[in-house]
C-alpha positions as CSV (number, residue, x, y, z in Angstrom):
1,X,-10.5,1.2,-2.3
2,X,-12.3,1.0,1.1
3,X,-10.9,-1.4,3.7
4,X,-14.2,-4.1,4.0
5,X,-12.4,-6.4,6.1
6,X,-13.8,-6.7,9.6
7,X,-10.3,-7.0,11.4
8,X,-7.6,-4.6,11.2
9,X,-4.6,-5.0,8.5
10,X,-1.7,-6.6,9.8
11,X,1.8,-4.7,9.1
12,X,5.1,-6.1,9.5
13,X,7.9,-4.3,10.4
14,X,11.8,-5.7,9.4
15,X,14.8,-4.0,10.3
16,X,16.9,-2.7,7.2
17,X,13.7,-4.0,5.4
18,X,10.3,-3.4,4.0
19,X,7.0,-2.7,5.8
20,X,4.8,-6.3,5.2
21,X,1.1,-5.5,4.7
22,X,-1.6,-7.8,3.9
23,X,-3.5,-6.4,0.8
24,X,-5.1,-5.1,-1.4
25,X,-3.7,-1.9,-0.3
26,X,-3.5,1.8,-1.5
27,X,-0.3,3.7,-0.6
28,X,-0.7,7.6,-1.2
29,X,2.4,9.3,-2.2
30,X,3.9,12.2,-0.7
31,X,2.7,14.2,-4.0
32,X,-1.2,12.4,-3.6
33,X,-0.6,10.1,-6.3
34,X,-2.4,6.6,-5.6
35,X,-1.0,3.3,-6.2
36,X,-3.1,0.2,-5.8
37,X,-2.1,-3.3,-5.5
38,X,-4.8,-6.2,-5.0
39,X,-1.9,-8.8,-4.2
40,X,-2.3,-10.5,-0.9
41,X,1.0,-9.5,0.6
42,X,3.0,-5.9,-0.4
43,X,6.3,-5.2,0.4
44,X,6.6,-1.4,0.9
45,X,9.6,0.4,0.5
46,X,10.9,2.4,3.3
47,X,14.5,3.1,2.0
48,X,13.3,5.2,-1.6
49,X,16.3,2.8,-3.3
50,X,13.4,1.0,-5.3
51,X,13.1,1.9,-8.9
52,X,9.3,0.5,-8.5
53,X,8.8,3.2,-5.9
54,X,6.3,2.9,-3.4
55,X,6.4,-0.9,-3.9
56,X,9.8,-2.7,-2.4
57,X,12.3,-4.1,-5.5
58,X,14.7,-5.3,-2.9
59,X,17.3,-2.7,-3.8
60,X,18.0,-1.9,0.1
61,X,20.1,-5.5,-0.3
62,X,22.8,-3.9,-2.4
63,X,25.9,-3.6,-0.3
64,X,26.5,0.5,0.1
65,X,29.8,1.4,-0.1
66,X,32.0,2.8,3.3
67,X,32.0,6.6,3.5
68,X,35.9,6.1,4.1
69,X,36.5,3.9,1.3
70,X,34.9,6.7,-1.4
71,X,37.2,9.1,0.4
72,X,40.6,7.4,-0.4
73,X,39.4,6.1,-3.6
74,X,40.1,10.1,-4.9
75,X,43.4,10.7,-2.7
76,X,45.8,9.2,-5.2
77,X,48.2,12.3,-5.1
78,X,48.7,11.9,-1.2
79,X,51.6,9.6,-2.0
């Protein structure tokens, strides 16, 4: 899909977030795969929590658990 707008693709950046880019787009995958959206805006995953991977499914919202709190979750024979 060649890029036939005369002005350069905007891309928003958001902390803890998705890249914003104004479409259509065509992300190329680590792998070469090639997935195509025509949709005006994309949200692009940059965590890899989506399960619709390249595109964002908001899954970098879930809370994520404290490394410290899935340690003493196991040490119930310290008492």
């Amino acid at each position: 899909m060649p890029n036939t707008s005369e002005r350069p693709r905007r891309v928003r950046v958001q902390r803890d977030g998705p890249l914003l880019v104004e479409g259509p787009v065509e992300v190329v995958g680590e792998d070469g795969e090639v997935a195509v959206s025509d949709r005006f805006t994309v949200a692009i995953c940059t965590c890899r929590r989506s399960r619709d991977f390249p595109w964002c499914d908001t899954s970098h919202r879930r809370r994520r658990r404290e490394p410290e709190a899935e340690e003493s979750e196991g040490d119930d024979d310290a008492s």
